[in-house]
mmJSON file of the N, C-alpha and C atoms, coordinates in Angstrom:
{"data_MODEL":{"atom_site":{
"group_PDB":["ATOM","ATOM","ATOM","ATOM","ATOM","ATOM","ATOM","ATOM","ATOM","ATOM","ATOM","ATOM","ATOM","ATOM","ATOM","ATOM","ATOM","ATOM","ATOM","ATOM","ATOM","ATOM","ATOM","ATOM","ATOM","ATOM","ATOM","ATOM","ATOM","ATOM","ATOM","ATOM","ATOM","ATOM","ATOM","ATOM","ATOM","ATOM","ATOM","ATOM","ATOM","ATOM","ATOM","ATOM","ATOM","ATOM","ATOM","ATOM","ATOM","ATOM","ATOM","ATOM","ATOM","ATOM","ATOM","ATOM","ATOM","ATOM","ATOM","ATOM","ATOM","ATOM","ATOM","ATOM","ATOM","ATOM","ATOM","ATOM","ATOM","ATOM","ATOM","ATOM","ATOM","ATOM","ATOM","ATOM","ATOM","ATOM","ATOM","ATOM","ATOM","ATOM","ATOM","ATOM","ATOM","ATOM","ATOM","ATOM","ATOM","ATOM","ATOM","ATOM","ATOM","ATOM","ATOM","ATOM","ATOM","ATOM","ATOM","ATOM","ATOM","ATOM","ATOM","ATOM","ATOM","ATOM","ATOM","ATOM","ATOM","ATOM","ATOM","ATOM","ATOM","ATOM","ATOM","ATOM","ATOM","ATOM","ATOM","ATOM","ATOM","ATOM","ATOM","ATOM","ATOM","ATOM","ATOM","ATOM","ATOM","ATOM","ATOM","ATOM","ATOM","ATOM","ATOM","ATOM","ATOM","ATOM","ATOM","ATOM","ATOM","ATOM","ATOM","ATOM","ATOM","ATOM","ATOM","ATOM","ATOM","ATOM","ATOM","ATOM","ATOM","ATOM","ATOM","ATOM","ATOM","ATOM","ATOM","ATOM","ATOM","ATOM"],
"id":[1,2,3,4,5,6,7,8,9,10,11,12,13,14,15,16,17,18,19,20,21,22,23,24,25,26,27,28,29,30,31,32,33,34,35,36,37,38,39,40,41,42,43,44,45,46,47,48,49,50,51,52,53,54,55,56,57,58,59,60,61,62,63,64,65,66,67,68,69,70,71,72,73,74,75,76,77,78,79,80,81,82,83,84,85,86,87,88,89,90,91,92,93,94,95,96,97,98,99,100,101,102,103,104,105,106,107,108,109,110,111,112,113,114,115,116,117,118,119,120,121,122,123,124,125,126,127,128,129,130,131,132,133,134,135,136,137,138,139,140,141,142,143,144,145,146,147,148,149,150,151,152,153,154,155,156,157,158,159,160,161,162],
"type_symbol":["N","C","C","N","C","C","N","C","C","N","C","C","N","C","C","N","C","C","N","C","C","N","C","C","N","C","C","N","C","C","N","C","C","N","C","C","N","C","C","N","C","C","N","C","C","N","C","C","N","C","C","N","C","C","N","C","C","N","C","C","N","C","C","N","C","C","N","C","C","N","C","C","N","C","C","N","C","C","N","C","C","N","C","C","N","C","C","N","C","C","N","C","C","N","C","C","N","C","C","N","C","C","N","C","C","N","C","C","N","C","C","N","C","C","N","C","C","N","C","C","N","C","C","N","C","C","N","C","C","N","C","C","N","C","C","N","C","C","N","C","C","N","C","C","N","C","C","N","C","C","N","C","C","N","C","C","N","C","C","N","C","C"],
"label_atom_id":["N","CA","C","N","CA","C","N","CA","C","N","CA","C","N","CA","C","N","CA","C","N","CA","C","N","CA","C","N","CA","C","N","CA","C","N","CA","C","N","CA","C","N","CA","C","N","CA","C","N","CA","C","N","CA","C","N","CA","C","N","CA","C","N","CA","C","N","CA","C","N","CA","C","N","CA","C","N","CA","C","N","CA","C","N","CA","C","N","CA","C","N","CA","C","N","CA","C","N","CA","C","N","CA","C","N","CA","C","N","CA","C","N","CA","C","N","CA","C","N","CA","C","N","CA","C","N","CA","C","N","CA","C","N","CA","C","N","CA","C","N","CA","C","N","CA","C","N","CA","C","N","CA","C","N","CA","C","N","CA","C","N","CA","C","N","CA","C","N","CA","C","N","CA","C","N","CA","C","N","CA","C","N","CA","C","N","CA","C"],
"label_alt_id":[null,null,null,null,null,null,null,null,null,null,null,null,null,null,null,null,null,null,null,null,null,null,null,null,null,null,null,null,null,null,null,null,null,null,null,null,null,null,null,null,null,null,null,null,null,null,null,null,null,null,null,null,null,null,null,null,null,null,null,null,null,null,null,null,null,null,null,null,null,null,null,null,null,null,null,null,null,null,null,null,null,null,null,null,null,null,null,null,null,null,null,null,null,null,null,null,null,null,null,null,null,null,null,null,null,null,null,null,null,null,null,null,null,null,null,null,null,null,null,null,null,null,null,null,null,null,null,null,null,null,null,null,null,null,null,null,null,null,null,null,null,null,null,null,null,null,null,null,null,null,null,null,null,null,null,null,null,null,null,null,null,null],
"label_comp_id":["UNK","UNK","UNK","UNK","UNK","UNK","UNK","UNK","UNK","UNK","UNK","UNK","UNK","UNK","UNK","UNK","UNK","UNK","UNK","UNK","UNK","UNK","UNK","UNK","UNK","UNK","UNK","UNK","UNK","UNK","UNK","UNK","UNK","UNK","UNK","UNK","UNK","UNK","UNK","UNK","UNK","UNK","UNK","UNK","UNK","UNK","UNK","UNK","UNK","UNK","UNK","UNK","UNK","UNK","UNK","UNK","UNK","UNK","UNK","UNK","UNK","UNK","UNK","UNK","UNK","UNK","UNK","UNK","UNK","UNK","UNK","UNK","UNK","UNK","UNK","UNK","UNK","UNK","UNK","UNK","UNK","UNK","UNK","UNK","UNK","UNK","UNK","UNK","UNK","UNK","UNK","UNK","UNK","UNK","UNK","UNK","UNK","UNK","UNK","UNK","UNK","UNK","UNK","UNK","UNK","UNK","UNK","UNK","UNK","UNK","UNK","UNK","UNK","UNK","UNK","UNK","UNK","UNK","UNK","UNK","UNK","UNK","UNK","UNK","UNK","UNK","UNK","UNK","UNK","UNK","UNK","UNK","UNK","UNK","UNK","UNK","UNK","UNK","UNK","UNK","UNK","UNK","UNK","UNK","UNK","UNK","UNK","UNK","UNK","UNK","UNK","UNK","UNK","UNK","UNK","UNK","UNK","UNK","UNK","UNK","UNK","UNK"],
"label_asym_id":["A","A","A","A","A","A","A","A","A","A","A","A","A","A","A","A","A","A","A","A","A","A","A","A","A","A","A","A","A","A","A","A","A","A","A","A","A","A","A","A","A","A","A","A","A","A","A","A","A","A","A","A","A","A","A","A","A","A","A","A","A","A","A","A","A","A","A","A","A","A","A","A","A","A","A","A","A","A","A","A","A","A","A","A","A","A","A","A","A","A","A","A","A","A","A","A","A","A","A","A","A","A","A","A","A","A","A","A","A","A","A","A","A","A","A","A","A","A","A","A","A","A","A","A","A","A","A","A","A","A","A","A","A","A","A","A","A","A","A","A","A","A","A","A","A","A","A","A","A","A","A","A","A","A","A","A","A","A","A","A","A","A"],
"label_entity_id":["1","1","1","1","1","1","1","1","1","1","1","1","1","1","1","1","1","1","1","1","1","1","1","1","1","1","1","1","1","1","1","1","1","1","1","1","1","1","1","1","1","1","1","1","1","1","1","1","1","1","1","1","1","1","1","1","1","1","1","1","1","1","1","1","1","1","1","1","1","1","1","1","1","1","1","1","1","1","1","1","1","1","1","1","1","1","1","1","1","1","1","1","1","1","1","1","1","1","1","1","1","1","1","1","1","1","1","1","1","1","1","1","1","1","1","1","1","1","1","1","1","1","1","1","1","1","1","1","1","1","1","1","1","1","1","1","1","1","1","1","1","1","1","1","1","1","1","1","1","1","1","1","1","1","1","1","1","1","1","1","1","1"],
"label_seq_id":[1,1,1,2,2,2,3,3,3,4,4,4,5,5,5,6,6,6,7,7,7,8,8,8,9,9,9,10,10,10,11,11,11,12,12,12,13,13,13,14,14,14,15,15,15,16,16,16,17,17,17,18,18,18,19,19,19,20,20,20,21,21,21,22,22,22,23,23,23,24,24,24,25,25,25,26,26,26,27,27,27,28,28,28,29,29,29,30,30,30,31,31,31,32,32,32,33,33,33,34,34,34,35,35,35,36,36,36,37,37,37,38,38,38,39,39,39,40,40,40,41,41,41,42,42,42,43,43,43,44,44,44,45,45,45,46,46,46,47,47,47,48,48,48,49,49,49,50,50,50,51,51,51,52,52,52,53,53,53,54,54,54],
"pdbx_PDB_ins_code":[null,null,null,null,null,null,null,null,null,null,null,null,null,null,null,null,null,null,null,null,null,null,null,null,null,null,null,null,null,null,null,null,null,null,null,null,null,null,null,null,null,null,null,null,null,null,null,null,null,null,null,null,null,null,null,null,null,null,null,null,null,null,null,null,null,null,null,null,null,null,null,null,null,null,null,null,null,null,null,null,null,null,null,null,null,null,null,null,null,null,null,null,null,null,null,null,null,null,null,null,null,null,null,null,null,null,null,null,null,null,null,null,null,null,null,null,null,null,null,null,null,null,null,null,null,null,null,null,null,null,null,null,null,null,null,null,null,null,null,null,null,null,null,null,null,null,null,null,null,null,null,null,null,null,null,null,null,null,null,null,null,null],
"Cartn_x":[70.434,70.758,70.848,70.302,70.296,71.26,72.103,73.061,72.747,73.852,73.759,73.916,72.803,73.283,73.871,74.016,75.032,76.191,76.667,78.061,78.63,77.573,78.781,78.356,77.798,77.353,78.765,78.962,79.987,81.962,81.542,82.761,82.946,82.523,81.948,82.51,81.92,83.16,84.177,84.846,86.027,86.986,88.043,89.328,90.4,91.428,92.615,93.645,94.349,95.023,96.615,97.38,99.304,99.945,100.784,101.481,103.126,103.509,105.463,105.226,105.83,106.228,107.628,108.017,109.2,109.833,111.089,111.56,112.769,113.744,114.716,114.895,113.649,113.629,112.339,112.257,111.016,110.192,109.379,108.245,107.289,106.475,105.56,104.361,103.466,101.711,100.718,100.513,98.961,98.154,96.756,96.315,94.68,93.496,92.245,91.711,91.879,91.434,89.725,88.941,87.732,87.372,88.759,88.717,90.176,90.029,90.544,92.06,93.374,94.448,94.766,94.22,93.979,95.413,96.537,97.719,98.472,99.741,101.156,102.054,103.377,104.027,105.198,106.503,107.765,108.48,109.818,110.686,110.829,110.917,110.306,111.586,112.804,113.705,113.17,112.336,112.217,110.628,110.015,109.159,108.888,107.635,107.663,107.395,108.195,107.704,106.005,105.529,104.1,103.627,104.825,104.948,105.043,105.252,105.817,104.443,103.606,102.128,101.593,101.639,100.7,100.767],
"Cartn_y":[106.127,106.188,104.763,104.387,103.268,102.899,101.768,101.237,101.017,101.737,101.166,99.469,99.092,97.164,97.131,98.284,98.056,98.394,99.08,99.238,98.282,97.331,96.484,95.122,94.869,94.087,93.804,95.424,95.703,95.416,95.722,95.617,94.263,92.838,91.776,90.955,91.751,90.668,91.437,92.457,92.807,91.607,91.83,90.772,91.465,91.305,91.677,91.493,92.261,91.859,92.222,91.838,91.289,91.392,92.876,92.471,93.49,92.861,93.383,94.761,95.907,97.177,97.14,97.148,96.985,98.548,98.768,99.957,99.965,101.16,101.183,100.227,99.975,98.882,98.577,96.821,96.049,95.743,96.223,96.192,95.189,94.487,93.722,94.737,94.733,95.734,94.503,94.845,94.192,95.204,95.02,96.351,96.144,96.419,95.587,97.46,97.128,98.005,99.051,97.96,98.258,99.897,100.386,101.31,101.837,103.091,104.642,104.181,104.271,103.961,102.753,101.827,100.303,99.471,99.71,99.159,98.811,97.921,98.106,97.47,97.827,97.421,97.299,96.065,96.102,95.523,96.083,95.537,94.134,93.619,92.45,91.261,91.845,90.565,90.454,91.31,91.249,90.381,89.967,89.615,88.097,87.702,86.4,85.712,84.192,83.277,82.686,82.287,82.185,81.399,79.557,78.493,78.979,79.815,80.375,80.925,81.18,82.322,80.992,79.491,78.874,77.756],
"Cartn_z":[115.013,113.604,113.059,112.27,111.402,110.401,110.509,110.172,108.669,107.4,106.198,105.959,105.774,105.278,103.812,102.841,101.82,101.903,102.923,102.907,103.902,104.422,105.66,104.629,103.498,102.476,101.404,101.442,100.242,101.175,102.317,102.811,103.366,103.261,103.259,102.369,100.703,99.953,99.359,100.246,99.747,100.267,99.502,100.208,99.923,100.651,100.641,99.074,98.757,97.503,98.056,97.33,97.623,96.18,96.799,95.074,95.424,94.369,94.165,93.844,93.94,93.483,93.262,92.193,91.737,91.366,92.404,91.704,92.464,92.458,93.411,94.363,95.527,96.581,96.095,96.044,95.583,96.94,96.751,97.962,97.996,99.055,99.07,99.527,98.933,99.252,99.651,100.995,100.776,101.545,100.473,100.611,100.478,101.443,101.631,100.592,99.304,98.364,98.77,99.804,100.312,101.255,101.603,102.395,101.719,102.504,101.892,102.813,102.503,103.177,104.067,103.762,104.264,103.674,103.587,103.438,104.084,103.493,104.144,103.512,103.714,103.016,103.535,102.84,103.517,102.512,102.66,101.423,100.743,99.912,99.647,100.44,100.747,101.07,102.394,103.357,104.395,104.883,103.333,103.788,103.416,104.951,104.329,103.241,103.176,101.553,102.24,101.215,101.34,102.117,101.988,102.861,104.323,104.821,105.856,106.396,105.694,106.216,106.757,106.034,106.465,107.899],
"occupancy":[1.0,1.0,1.0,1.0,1.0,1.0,1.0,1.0,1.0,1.0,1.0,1.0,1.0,1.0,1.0,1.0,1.0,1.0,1.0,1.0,1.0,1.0,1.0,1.0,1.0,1.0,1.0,1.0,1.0,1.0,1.0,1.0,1.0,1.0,1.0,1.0,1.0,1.0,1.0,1.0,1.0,1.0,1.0,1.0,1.0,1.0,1.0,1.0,1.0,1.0,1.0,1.0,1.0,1.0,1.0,1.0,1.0,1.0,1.0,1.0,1.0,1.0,1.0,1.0,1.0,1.0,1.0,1.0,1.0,1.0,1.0,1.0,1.0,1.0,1.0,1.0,1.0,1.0,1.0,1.0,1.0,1.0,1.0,1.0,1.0,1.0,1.0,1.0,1.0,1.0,1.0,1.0,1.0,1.0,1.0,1.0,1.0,1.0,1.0,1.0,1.0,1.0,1.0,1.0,1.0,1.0,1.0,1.0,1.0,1.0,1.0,1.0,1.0,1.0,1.0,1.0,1.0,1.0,1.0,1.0,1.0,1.0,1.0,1.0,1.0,1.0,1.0,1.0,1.0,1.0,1.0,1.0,1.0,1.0,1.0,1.0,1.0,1.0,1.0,1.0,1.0,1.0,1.0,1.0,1.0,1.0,1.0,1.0,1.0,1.0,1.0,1.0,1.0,1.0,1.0,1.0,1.0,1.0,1.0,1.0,1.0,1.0],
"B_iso_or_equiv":[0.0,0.0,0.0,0.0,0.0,0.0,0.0,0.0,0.0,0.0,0.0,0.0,0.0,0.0,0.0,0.0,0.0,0.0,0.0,0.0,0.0,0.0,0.0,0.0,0.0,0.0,0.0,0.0,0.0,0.0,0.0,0.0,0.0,0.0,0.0,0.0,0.0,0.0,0.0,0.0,0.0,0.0,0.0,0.0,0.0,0.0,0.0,0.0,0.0,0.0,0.0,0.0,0.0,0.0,0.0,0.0,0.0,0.0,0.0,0.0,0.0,0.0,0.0,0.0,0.0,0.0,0.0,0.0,0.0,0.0,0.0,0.0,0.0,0.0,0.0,0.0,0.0,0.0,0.0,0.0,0.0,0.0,0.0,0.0,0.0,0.0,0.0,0.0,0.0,0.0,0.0,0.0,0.0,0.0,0.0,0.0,0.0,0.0,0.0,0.0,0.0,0.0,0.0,0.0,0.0,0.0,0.0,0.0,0.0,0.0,0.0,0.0,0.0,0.0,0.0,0.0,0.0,0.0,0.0,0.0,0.0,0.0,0.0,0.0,0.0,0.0,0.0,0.0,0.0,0.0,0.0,0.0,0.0,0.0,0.0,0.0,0.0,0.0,0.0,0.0,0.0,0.0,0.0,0.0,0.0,0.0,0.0,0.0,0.0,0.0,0.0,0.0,0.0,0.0,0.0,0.0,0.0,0.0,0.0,0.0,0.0,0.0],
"pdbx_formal_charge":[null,null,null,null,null,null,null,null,null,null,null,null,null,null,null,null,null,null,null,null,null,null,null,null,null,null,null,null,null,null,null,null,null,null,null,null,null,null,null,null,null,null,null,null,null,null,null,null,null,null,null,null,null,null,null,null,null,null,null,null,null,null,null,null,null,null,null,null,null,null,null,null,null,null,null,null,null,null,null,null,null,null,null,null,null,null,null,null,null,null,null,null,null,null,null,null,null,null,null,null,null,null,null,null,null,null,null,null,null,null,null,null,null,null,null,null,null,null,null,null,null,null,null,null,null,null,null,null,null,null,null,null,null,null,null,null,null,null,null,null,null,null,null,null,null,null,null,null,null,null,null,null,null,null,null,null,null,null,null,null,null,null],
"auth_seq_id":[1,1,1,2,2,2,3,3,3,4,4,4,5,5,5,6,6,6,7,7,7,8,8,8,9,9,9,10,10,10,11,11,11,12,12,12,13,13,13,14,14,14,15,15,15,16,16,16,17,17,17,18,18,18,19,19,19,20,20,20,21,21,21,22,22,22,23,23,23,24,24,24,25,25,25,26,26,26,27,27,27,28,28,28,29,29,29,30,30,30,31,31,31,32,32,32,33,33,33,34,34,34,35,35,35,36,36,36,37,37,37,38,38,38,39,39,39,40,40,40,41,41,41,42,42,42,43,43,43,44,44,44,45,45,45,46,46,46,47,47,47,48,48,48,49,49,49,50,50,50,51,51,51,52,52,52,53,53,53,54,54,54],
"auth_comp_id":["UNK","UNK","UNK","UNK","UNK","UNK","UNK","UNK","UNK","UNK","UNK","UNK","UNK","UNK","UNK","UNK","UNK","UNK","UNK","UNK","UNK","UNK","UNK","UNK","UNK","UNK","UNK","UNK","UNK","UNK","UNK","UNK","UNK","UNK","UNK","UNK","UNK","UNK","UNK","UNK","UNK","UNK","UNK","UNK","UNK","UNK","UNK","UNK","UNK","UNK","UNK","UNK","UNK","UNK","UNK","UNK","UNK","UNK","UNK","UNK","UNK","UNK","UNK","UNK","UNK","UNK","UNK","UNK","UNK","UNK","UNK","UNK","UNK","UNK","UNK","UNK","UNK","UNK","UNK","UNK","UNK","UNK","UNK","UNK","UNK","UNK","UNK","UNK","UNK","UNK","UNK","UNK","UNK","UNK","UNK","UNK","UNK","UNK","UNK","UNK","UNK","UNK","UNK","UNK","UNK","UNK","UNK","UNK","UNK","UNK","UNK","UNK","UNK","UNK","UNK","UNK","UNK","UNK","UNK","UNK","UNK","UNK","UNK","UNK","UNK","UNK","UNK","UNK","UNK","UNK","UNK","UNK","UNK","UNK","UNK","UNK","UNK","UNK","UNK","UNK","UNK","UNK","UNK","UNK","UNK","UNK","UNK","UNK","UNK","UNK","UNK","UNK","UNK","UNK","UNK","UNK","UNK","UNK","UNK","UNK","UNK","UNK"],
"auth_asym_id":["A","A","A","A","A","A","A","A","A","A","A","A","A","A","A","A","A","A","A","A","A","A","A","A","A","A","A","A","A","A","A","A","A","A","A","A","A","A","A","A","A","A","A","A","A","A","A","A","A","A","A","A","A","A","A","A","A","A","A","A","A","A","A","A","A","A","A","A","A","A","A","A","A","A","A","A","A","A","A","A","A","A","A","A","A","A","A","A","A","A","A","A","A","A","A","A","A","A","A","A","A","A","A","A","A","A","A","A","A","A","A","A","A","A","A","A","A","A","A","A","A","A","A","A","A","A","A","A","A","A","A","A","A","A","A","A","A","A","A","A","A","A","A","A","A","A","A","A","A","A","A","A","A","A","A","A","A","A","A","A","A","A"],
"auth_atom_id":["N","CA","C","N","CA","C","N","CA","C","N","CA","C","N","CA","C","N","CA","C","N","CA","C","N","CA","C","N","CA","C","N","CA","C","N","CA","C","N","CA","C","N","CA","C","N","CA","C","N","CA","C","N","CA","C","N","CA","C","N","CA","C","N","CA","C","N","CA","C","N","CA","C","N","CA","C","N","CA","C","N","CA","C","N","CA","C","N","CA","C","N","CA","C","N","CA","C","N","CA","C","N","CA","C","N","CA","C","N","CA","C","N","CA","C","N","CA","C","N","CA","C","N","CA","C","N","CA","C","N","CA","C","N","CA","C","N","CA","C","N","CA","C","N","CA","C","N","CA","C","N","CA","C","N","CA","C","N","CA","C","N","CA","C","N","CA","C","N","CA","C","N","CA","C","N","CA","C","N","CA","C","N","CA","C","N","CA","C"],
"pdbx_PDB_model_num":[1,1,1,1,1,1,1,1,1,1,1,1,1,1,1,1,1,1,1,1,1,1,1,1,1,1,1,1,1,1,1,1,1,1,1,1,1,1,1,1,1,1,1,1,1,1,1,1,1,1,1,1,1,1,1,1,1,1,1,1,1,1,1,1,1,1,1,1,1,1,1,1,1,1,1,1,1,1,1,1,1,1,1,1,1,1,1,1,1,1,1,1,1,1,1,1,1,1,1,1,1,1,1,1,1,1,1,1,1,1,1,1,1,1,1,1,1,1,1,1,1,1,1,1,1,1,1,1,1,1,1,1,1,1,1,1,1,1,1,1,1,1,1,1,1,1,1,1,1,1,1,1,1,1,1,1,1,1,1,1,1,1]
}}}
């Protein structure tokens, strides 16, 4: 079976995105939007500051 070259094209320049959900408990999401349930998430006091990723 022959491999689609537009969907490993398209999943290529997806990138990851990072954002606050603010509600009851404020959450951190990062979430590779490119695929179907590709998330995660953790309360935001629990997660790291950005200086810290690098």
């Amino acid at each position: 079976m022959a491999q689609d070259g537009a969907a490993r094209e398209s999943l290529a320049d997806c990138e990851a995105m990072g954002s606050v959900d603010r509600g009851e408990v404020d959450q951190f999401i990062v979430a590779y939007p490119c695929q179907d349930d590709a998330w995660a998430s953790i309360p935001l006091t629990e997660a790291a500051a950005l200086d810290e990723w690098c």
